[in-house]
N, C-alpha and C positions, 0 to 999 in steps of 0.2 A: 504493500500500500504506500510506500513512502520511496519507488523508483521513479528517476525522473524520465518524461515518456522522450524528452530531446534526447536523452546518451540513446536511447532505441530507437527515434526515429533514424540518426546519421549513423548508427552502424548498418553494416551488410550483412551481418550473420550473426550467429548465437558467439563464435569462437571472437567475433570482433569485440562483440560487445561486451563480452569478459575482461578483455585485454584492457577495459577502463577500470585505473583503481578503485574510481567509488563504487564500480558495478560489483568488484570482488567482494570488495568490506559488505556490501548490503546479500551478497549473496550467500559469503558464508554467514553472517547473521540468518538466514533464514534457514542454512542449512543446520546451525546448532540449535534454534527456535525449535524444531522438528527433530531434533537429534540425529542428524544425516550423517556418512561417514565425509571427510574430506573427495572422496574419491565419485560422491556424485554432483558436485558442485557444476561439471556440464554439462549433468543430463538435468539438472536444475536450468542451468541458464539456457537452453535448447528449449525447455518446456513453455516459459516465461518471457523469451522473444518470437520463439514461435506464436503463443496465445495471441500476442497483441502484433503482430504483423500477417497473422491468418486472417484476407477477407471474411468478416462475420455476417452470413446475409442477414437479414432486420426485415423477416419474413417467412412464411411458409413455402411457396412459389418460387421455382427454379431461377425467375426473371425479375424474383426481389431485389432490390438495392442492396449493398455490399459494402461494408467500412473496413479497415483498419483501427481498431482500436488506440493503437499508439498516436494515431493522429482525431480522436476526442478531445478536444483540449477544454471543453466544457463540462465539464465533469463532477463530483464526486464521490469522497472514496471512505469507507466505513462510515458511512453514512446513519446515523443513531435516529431512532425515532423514540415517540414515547406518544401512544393515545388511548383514550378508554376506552374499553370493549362494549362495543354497542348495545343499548339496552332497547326493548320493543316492550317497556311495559313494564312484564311482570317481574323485571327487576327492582323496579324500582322500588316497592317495599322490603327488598333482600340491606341489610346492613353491610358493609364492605368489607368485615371479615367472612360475614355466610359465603358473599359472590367471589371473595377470592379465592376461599376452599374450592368451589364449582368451577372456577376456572381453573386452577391448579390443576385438577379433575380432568378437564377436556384438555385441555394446550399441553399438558407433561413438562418437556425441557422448555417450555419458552418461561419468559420472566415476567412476571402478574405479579404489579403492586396496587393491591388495592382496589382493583377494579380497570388496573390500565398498564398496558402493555408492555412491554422495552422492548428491543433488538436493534438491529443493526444489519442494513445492505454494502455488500462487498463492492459493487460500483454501480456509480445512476451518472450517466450520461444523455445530453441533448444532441440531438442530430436534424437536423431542418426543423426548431419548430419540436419535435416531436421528442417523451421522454422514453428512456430505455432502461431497466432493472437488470444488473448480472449478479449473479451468485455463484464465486469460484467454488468446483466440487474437484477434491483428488483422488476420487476412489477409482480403485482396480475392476476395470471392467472384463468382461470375457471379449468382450468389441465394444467400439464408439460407433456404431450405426446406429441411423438415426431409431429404428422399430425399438433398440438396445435401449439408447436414451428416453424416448419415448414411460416406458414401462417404469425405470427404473427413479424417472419422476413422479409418474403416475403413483406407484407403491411409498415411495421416501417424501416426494417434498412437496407437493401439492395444499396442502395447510400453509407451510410457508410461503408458497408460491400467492396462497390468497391475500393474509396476511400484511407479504410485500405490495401486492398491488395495493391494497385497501391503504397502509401508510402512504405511499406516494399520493395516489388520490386524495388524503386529507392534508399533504403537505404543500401539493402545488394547487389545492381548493379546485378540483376536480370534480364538479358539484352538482353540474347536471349534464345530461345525456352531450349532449354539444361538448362541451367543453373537456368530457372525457375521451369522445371519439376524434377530438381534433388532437389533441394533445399528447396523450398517451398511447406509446409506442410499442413497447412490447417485452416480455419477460424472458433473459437467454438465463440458460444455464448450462455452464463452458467448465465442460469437462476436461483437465487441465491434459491429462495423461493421453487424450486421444489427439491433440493438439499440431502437435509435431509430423503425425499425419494429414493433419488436413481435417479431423473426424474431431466429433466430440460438442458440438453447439445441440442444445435443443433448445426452441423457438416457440413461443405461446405466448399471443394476445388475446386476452380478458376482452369480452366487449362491456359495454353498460351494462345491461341483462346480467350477466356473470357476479359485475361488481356488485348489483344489490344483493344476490345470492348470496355473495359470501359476507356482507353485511349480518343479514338474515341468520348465517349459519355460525358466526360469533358471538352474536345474540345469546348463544348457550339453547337456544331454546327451541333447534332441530335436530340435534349432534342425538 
């Protein structure tokens, strides 16, 4: 989160962009962060300039538009949120310890103070006009094809996936149908590992419909 994107845009390769001091120092930082051995500090930095100089299409469609990540310059990165989980009612005679035990309940690992949210998106980017959600994932896959990816968001991160959209929505006042379908762009999640070949993006945009869903379904009160 704290690489600068210029040392990647003007290098050529993964080996180039090692060869800049501060790229080593931030590298093996990340590599004792993780407890890596010395010995994969390339296949680190290969991962990390492949991601952000792999065209990411920002679309379903073969004929979708295409970025480079490294050249986002509108960005940010651990991006924090903090809002309260939606109420339709009959929470509102629940006291804020009851509703926090219930949320505890449904959400598991996420963090519920009180009636309201916390976390944090790995990168939110603007690209014409429109916003974009990424959540780096480093898991070992069998393949980064997309039916792979697919599935394996579908089972894992899809709560989050609502979640994230619904904070961006209350962040950039996302508030009615208009303004969400002009606006908001779309949710990747960039599997870092299949990167280096070219594999590893899966792509989903929320329409309005969705967004109130998952409104609805943080409400506690369809789960």
């Amino acid at each position: 989160e704290h690489l600068d994107f210029e040392t990647i845009r003007i290098s050529t390769s993964p080996q180039n962009w090692l060869e800049q001091p501060l790229v080593r120092t931030q590298i093996d930082s990340i590599r004792e962060r993780h407890q890596r051995s010395a010995e994969t500090v390339p296949v680190i930095a290969e991962i990390i300039w492949s991601t952000m100089h792999t065209p990411v299409r920002l679309g379903i469609a073969q004929d979708s538009e295409q970025v480079e990540l490294a050249y986002c310059e509108q960005n940010l990165r651990e991006a924090d949120f903090y809002f309260p989980i939606p109420s339709n009612g009959s929470l509102k005679s629940k006291d804020s310890e009851e509703l926090k035990k219930e949320a505890e309940l449904i959400l598991g690992e996420w963090n519920v103070d009180k009636g309201f949210l916390r976390g944090s998106i790995d990168f939110v980017f603007e690209h014409k006009g429109r916003i974009y959600l990424i959540d780096w994932k480093s898991n070992t896959l069998e393949d980064y094809h997309p039916k792979t990816l697919e599935n394996e968001v579908i089972k894992h991160y899809m709560l989050q996936l609502q979640i994230y959209t619904l904070a961006t929505s209350y962040w950039f006042k996302l508030d009615t149908k208009e303004k969400f379908e002009n606006r908001f762009g779309g949710v990747l999640y960039i599997f870092l590992r299949g990167m280096p070949q070219k594999e590893g993006v899966f792509f989903f945009r929320p329409g309005w419909n969705d967004l109130l869903d998952y409104e609805k379904r943080l409400s506690l009160e369809i789960y």
